[in-house]
C-alpha positions in Angstrom: 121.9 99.0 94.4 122.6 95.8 93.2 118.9 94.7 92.3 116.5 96.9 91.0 114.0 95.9 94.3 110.8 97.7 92.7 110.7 95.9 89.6 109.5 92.0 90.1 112.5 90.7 88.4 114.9 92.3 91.2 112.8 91.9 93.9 112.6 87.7 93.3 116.3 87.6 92.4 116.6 89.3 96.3 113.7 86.8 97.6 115.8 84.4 96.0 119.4 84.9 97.7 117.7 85.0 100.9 114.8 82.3 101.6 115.2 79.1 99.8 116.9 77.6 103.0 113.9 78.4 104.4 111.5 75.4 102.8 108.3 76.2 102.7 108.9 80.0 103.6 110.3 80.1 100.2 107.2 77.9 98.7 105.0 80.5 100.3 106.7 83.5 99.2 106.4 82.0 95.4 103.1 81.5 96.1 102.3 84.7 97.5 104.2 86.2 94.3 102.2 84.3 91.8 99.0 85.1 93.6 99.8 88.9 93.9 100.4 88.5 90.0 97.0 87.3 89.6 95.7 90.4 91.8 97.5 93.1 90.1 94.7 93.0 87.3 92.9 95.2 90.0 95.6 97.7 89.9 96.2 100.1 87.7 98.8 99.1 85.5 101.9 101.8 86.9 101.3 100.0 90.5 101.4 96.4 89.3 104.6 95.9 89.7 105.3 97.5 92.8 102.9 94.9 94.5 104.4 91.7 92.6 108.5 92.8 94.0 106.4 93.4 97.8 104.9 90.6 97.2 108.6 89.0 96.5 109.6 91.1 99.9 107.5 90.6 102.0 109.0 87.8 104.1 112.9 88.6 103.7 112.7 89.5 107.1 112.8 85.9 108.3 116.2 85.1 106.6 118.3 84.6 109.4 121.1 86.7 108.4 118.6 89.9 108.4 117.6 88.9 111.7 117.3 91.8 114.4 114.1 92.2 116.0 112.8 89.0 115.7 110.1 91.1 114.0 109.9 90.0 110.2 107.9 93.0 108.4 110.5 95.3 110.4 113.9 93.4 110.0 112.7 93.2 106.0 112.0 96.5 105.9 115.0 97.7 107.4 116.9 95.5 105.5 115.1 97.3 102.4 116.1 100.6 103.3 119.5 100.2 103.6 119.8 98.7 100.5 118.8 102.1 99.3 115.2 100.5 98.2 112.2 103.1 97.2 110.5 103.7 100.4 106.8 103.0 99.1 108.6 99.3 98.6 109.7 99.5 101.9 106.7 101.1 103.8 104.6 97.9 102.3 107.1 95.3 103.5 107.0 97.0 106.8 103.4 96.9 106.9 102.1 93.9 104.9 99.2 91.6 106.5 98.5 94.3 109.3 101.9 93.8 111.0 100.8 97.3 113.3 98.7 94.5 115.1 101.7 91.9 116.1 103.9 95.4 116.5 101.8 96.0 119.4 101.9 92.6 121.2 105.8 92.9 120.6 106.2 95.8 122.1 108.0 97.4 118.4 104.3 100.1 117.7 107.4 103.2 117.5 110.0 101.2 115.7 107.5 100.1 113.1 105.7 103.4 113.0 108.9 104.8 111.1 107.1 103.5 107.7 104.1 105.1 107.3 101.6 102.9 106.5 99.5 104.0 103.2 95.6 102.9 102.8 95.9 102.0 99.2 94.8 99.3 96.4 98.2 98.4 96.3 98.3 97.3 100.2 94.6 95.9 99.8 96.3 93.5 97.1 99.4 92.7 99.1 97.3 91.0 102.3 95.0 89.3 99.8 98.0 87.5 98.4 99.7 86.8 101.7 96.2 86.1 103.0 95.1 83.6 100.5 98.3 81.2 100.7 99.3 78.9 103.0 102.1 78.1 104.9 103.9 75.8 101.7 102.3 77.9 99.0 98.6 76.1 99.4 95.6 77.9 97.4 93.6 79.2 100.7 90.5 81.0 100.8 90.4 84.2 103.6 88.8 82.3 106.5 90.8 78.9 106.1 94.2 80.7 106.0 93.4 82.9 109.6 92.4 79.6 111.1 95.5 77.9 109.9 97.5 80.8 111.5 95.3 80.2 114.9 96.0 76.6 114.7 99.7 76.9 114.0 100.5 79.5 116.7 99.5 78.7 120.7 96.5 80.7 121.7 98.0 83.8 123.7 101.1 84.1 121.8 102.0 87.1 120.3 101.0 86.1 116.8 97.9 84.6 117.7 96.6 87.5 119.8 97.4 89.6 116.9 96.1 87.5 113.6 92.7 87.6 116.3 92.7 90.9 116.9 93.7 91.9 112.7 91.2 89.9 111.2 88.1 92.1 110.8 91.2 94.3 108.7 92.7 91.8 107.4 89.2 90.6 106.1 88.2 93.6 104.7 91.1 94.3 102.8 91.1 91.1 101.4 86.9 91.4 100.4 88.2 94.9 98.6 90.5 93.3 96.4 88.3 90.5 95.4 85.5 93.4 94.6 88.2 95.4 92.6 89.2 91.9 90.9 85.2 91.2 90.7 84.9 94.3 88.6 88.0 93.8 86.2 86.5 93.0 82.4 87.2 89.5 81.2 
């Protein structure tokens, strides 16, 4: 394996072969790096790093080269697994910022369901970071980053229909990591 994926270092060194043509993909994916950083302090400290290299991940599947579905979480995450990556690393990629709901509008619910999706803190912390940055890496809080998403993608599409129908999960996963975070000593 030529990067050690599970360990942050490895899993940016991967972001960074893939997305910086990308623009602000690549701003985000910083962003969403630094931010899961910030959130691993309500982690124990053996899963920290596994959410910092998802965090790194967790938008690979857009690189153009990795391009199959259309379907980022799932190209990613297949991508992942064939480069021999754990499959906790991979299961999270595939499943990151409730990518069940747009798996569904796409018509992709069986290819996605390959990666079992865990329930976890470590999940919790992933969609908190990807739900609290914006498009080029912006600060956002919960609210103002679903409404960006509305804004940015025609009501009916496929994204839309599914960041509407996610957000009462998407909400509460983000509200669990801020009360984790909330409970962290100083």
């Amino acid at each position: 394996m030529p990067y050690a994926l599970d360990t942050p270092q490895g899993a940016a060194d991967l972001a960074e072969s893939l997305l910086p043509p990308l623009g602000n993909r690549w701003l985000h994916t910083q962003a969403v790096a630094a931010r899961a950083t910030e959130a691993s302090k309500a982690l124990p400290e053996d899963e920290r790093d596994l959410l910092i290299a998802a965090a790194w991940l967790h938008d690979i599947g857009y690189a153009p080269e990795l391009r199959d579905t259309g379907f980022h979480p799932l190209d990613g995450a297949r991508h992942l697994a064939s480069l021999g990556a754990p499959d906790r690393l991979v299961r999270l990629v595939a499943h990151h910022s409730g990518a069940i709901y747009e798996a569904e509008q796409r018509g992709l619910s069986a290819e996605l369901a390959v990666y079992e999706r865990e329930d976890s803190p470590v999940l919790d912390a992933l969609i908190f970071a990807d739900m609290t940055t914006g498009p080029a890496g912006q600060s956002f809080d919960f609210d103002r980053r679903i409404d960006e998403i509305l804004v940015r993608y025609e009501p009916g599409s496929e994204v839309h229909t599914a960041i509407s129908n996610a957000r009462p999960y998407l909400g509460a996963a983000v509200g669990r990591t801020l009360a984790r975070l909330a409970d962290q000593p100083m």
